[in-house]
N, C-alpha and C positions, 0 to 999 in steps of 0.2 A: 472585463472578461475578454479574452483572447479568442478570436474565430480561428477555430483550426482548421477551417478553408481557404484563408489567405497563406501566402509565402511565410511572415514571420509566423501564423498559430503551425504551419507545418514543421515550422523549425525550431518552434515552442517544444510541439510534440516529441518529434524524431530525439529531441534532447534529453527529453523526462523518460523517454522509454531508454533510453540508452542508459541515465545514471540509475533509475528503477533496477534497469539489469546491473547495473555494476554491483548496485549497494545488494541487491537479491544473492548474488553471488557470495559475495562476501560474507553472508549470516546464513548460507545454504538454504535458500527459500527452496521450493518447490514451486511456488506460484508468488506471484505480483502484482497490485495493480497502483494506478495512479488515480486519483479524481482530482477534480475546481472542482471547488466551494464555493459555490452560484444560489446567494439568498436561502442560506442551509441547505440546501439540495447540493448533492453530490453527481456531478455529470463526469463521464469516466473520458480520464484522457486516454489511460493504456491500461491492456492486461497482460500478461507475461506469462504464460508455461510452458515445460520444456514439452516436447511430445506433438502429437493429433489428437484431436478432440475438435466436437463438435462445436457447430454455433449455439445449439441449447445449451450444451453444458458449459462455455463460455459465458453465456447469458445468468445462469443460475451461479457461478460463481462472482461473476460480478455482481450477481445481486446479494449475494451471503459478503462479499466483502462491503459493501453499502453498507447493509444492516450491523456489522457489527464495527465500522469506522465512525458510523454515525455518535454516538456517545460520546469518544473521545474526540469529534468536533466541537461537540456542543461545549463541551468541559473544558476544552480547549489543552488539554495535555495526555500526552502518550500513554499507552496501553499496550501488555501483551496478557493478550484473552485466553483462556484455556476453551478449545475446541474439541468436540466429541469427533472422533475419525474412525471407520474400521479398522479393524486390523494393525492395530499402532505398535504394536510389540512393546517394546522396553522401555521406551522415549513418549512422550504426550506432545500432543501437537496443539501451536499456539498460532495464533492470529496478534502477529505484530503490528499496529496503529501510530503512527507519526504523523501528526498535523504539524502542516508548514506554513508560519505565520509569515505573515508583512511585517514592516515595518512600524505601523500602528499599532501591534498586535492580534490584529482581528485574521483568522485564518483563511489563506485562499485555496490552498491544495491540502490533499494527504497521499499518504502513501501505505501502504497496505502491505504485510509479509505474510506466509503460510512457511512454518520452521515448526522442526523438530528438537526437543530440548529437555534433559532428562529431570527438569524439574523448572517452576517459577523462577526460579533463582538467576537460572541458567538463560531463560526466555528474557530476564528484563536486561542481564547482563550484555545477549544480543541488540535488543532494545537500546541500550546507553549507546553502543557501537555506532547505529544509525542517525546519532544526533549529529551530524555534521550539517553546516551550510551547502542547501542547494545551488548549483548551479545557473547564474544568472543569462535569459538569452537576450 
């Protein structure tokens, strides 16, 4: 596990939010987050929204991203969740899930999307997108 109070867990950090956002971008998230995968527990390295918002409402997202990464940790392969949102108009909104395994296979992070996409289709299509190799610090 990486202490994100030392020098390297900062630079751990600063790294995973930076490609968090690149990859966010690129699938048009709306929000982000990252966790370590610490003895199934999910402890959050970053969260990502564009905007202001509160510390609760930071907190309560991170906790809805928790609860719905969790599964496809256990399971150990990708998800895009269909999410009930207000006001969604045309498009449904998906919770995109990518666990990022070691090299044993056993998973130590995930990564977390909030996308809009006019069908499953279209969600896992995003989904395939973000299967690339992380960034090593």
């Amino acid at each position: 596990m990486i202490d994100p109070t030392t020098p390297q867990g900062i630079a751990f950090c600063r790294t995973t939010e930076e490609y968090l956002t690149r990859l966010a971008v690129e699938v048009r998230a709306t929000e982000a987050a990252a966790f370590f995968v610490n003895d199934g527990n999910l402890d959050t390295i970053t969260h990502v929204r564009a905007g202001t918002y509160t510390p609760d409402l930071a907190q309560r997202a991170i906790d809805n991203f928790k609860a719905i990464a969790q599964g496809a940790v256990d399971r150990k392969e990708c998800q895009a969740r269909e999410i009930v949102a207000p006001g969604q108009g045309t498009h449904l909104q998906f919770c995109l899930v990518l666990p990022l395994p070691a090299a044993d296979g056993s998973i130590v992070s995930v990564f977390t999307f909030i996308v809009r996409a006019e069908s499953r289709e279209a969600a896992n299509k995003m989904l395939g997108a973000l299967r690339v190799p992380a960034p090593r610090v």
